[in-house]
C-alpha positions in Angstrom: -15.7 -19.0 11.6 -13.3 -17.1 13.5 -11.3 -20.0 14.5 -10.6 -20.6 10.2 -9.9 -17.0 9.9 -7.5 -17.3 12.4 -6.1 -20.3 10.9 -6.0 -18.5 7.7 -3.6 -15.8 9.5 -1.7 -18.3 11.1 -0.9 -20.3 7.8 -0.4 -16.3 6.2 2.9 -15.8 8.5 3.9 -19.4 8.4 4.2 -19.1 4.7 5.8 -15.9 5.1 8.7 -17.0 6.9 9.1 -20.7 6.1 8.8 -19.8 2.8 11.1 -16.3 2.6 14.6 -16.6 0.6 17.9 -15.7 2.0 20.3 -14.0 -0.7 24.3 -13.7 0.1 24.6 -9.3 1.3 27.7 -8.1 -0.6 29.3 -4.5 0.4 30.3 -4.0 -3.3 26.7 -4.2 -4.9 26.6 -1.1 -6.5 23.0 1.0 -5.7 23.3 3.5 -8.2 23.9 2.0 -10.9 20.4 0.0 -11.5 18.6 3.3 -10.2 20.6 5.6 -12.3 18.3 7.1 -15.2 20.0 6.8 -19.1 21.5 10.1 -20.4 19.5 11.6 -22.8 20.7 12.9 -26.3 20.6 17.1 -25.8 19.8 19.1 -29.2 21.9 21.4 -30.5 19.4 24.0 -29.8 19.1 23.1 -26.1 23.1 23.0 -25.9 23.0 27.0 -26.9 20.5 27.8 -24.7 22.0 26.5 -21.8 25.7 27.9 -23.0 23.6 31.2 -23.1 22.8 30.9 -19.3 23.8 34.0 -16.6 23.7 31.9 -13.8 26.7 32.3 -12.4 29.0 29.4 -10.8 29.1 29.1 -7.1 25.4 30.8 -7.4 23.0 29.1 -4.8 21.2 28.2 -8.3 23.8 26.4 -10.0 24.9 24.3 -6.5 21.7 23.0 -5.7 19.5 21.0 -8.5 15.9 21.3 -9.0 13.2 19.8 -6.4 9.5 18.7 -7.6 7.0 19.9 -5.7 6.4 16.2 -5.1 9.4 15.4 -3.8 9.6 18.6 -1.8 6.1 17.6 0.2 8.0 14.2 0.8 10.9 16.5 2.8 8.5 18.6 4.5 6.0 15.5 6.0 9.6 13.6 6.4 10.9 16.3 8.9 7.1 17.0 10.6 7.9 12.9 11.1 11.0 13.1 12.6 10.4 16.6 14.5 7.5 15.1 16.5 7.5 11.5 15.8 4.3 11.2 18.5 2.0 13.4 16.3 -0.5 10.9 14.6 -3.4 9.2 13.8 -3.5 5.8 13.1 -4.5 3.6 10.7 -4.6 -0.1 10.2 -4.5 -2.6 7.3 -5.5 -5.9 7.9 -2.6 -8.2 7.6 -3.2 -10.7 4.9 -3.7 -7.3 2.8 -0.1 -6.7 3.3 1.0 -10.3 2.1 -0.9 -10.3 -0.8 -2.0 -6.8 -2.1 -4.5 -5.3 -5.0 -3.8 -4.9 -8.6 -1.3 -2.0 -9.3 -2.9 -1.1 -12.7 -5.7 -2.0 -14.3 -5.7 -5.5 -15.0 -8.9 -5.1 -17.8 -11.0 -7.1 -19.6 -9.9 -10.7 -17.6 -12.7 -13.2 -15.4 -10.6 -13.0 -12.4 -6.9 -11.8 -11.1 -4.4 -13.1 -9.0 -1.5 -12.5 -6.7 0.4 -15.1 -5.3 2.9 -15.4 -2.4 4.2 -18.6 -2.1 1.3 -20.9 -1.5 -1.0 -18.3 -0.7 -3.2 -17.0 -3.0 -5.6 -14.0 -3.4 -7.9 -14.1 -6.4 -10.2 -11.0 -7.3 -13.2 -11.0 -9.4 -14.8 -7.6 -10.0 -18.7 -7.3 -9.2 -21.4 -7.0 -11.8 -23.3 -3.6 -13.1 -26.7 -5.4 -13.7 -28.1 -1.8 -15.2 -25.2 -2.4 -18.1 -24.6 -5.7 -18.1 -20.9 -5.5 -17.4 -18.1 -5.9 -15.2 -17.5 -3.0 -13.1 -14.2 -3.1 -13.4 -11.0 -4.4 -11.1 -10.3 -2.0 -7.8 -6.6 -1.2 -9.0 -4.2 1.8 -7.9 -3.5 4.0 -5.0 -7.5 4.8 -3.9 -8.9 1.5 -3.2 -5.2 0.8 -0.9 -6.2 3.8 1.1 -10.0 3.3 0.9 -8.7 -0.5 2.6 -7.0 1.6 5.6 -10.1 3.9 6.0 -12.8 0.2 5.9 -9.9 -1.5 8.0 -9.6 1.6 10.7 -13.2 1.9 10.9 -13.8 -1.5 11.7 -10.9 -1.5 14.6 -12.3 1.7 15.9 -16.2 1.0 16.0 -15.9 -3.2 15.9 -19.2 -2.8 14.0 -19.5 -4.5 10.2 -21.9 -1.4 9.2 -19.5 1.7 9.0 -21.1 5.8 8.1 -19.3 6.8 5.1 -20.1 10.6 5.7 -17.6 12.8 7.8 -15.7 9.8 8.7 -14.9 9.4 5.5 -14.5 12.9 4.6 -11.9 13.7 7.4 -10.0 10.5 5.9 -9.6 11.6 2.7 -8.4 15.4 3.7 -5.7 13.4 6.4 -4.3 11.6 3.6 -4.2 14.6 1.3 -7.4 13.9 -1.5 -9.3 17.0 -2.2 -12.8 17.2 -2.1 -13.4 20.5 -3.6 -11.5 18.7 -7.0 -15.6 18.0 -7.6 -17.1 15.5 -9.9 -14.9 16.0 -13.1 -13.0 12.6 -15.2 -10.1 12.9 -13.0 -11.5 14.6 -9.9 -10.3 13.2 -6.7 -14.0 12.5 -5.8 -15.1 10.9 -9.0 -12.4 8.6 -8.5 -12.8 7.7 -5.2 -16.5 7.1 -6.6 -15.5 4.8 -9.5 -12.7 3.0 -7.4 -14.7 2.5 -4.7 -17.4 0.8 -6.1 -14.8 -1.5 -7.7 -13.3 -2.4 -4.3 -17.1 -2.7 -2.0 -18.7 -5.3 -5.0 -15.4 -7.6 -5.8 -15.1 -10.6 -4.7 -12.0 -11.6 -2.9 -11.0 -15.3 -2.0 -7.9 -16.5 -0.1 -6.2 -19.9 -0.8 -3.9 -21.8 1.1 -2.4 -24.8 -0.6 -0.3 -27.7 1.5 1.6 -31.0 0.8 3.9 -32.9 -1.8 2.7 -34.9 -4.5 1.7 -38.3 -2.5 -0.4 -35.6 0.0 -2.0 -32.2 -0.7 -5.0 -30.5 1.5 -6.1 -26.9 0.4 -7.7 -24.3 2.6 -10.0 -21.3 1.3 -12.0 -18.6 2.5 -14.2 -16.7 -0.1 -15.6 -13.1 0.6 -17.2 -10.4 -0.7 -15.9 -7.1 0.6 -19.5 -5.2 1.2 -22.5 -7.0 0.3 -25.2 -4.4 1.1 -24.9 -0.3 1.5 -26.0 2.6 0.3 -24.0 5.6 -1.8 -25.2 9.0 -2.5 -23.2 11.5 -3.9 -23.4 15.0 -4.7 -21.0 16.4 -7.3 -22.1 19.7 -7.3 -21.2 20.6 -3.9 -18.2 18.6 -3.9 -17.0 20.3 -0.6 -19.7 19.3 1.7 -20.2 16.0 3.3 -21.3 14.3 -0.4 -21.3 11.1 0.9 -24.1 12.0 3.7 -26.3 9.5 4.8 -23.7 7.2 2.8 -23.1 3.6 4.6 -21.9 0.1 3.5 -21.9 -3.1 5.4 -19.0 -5.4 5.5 -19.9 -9.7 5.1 -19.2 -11.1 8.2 -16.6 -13.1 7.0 -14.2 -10.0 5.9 -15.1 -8.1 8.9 -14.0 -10.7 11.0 -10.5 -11.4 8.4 -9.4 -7.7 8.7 -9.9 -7.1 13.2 -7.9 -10.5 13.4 -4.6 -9.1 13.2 -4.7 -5.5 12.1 -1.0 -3.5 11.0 -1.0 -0.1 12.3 0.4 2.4 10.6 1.2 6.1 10.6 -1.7 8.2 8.5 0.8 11.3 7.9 2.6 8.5 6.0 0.1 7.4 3.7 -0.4 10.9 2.8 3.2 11.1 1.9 3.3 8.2 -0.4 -0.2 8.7 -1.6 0.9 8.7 -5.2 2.5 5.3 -5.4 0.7 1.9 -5.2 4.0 0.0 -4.6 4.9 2.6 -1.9 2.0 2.4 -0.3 2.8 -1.7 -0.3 6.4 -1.6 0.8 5.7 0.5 3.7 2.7 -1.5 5.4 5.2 -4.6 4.4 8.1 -2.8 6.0 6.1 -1.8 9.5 4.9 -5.5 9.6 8.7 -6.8 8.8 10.0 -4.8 11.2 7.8 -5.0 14.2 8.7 -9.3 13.1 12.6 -8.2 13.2 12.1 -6.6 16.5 10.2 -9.4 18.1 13.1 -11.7 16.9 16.0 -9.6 17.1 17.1 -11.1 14.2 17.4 -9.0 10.7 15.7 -10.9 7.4 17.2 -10.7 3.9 14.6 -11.3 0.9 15.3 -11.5 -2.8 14.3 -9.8 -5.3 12.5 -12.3 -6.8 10.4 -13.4 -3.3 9.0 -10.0 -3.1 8.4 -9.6 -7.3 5.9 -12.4 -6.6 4.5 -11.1 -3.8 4.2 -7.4 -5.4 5.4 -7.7 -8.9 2.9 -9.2 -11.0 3.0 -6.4 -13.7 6.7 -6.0 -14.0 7.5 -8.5 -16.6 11.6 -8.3 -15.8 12.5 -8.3 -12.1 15.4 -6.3 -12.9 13.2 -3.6 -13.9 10.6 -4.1 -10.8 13.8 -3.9 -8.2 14.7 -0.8 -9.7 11.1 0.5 -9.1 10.9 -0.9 -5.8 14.3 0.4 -4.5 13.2 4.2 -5.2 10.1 3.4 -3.7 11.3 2.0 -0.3 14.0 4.8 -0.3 10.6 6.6 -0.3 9.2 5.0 2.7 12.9 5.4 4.4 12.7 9.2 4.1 9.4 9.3 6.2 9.8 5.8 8.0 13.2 7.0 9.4 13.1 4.0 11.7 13.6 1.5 9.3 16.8 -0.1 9.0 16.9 -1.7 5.7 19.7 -2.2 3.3 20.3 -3.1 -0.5 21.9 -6.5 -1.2 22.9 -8.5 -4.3 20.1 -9.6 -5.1 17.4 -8.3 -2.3 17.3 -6.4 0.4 18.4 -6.4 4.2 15.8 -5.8 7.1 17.7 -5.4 10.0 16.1 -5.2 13.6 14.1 -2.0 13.3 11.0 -0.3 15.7 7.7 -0.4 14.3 6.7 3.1 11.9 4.1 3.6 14.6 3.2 2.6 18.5 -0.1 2.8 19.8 -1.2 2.9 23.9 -3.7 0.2 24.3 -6.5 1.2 27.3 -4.4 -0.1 29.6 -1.4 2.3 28.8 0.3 -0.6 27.4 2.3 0.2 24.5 1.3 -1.5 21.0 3.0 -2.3 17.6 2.6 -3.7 14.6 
């Protein structure tokens, strides 16, 4: 079983870079213009309250603009980055998860959902609520993608398919910036982590490789379910103890043994940084694994648009529209991924030779990457 797992990976970065498309880099392609929001119509009303305003000019209010409190957490885990770049814990992803990712939104009501990347393709279908008599529902958003990286961490860490969900977990989510003491409301952080992860622990997830022309085709598949036993208690009423005590799943051998195979590591402040954004979250495990591939061939890669729209774009119906989205959101990763030398082309983006986000010291004091 390992050996077809390992086949499976191999096959995964074959695809990858046979299969990659190379776009023409122009100096001239204008960034801002595709980014750049549409001015909107200001009332009359709004015009005389602004003329009415005693800020004066030159004031340290009128020369810098307005900052979310979003954006400034971004700059303030962006300069604990660069300022000590050594400070981390890390986190993995298993690889195949960064070539072919999970639903962005809720894909609703559907039998099964796919994402394809070239002739690789991952196919979801969500588990059963035998109490109802439903679906439970697809593992979609930010949560389950960071819920992966816990499950995928664990599993490097204790090379054991059963994995404690109590303080383990617990520490996880407070790295990574969820809020336990958010308690058990709609659109508490611990409710959703309960809904979402009992999407993500009962799907089922199958990988399939397709190969050949018309006179000869062979396909290649591996079908898993993510947890097929465990146990889940939780306590919403003291939301900022250890709710999920005594809490433990256990992974099917086959997905343990898919996600130690070749594991990405990454950099956990990170993920806490982009913790918002789905297709963040997906760019930068893609951009650590590009990279550390750049670096290993010295040799920058330049990927259209439309490549990585089918590879992460399923749900933007225009890929004008998804390049727009995904250039802010890899101008996200840059700003706490400094290392990452990655340019906008007609058509696509740039990698050039760039380190890995994150390098780990094996035992043996030998230095790691992606």
């Amino acid at each position: 079983m390992r050996k077809f797992i390992t086949s499976i990976l191999e096959k995964l970065t074959e695809t990858f870079k046979g299969k990659e498309y190379y776009v023409t880099i122009s100096e001239d392609d204008n960034e801002d213009n595709e980014s750049q929001p549409k001015a909107k119509k200001i009332s009359k009303k709004r015009k005389k309250k602004e003329g009415k305003s005693t800020v004066p000019i030159g004031s340290p209010e009128s020369d810098f603009p307005s900052i979310s409190p979003q954006k400034m957490k971004l700059i303030s885990i962006a300069s604990d980055i660069r300022l000590d770049p050594d400070k981390t814990n890390a986190a993995f992803m298993a690889r195949q998860l960064v070539q072919a990712t999970l639903p962005h939104k809720n894909p609703g009501n559907v039998p099964a959902w796919s994402r394809k990347n070239g002739n690789l393709t991952l196919t979801i279908r969500p588990g059963w609520d035998h109490k109802r008599s439903k679906s439970i529902g697809y593992p979609y958003g930010t949560i389950p993608r960071l819920l992966l990286f816990w499950i995928t961490t664990e599993a490097v860490r204790t090379r054991s398919r059963r994995l404690e969900l109590g303080e383990s977990l617990s520490e996880f989510m407070c790295d990574v910036g969820l809020n336990y003491s958010t308690g058990g409301g709609k659109r508490g952080d611990i409710k959703r982590l309960q809904n979402q992860m009992e999407r993500l622990l009962r799907a089922s997830i199958s990988l399939d490789i397709t190969k050949g022309d018309d006179e000869s085709t062979g396909k290649r598949w591996l079908d898993m379910q993510v947890a097929p036993e465990g146990e889940l208690w939780w306590n919403f009423k003291t939301p900022s103890q250890s709710s999920l005590f005594c809490s433990w799943i256990e992974l099917s051998d086959k997905f343990y043994d898919a996600i130690i195979s070749a594991p990405v590591p990454v950099d956990m402040r990170v993920l806490k940084a982009l913790k918002r954004s789905p297709l963040a979250l997906d760019f930068y495990a893609w951009a650590t694994y590009t990279a550390y591939q750049t670096q290993k061939s010295g040799k920058g890669r330049s990927i259209s648009w439309a490549w990585l729209h089918e590879q992460f774009g399923a749900e933007y119906g225009k890929i004008d529209e998804f390049a727009r989205n995904s250039w802010n959101a890899l101008m996200k990763v840059k700003h706490v991924y400094p290392e990452l030398n990655i340019k906008r082309i007609r058509g696509g983006v740039n990698v050039l030779p760039s380190s890995t986000s994150i390098t780990i010291k094996s035992k043996k004091n030998k230095k790691v990457s992606a």
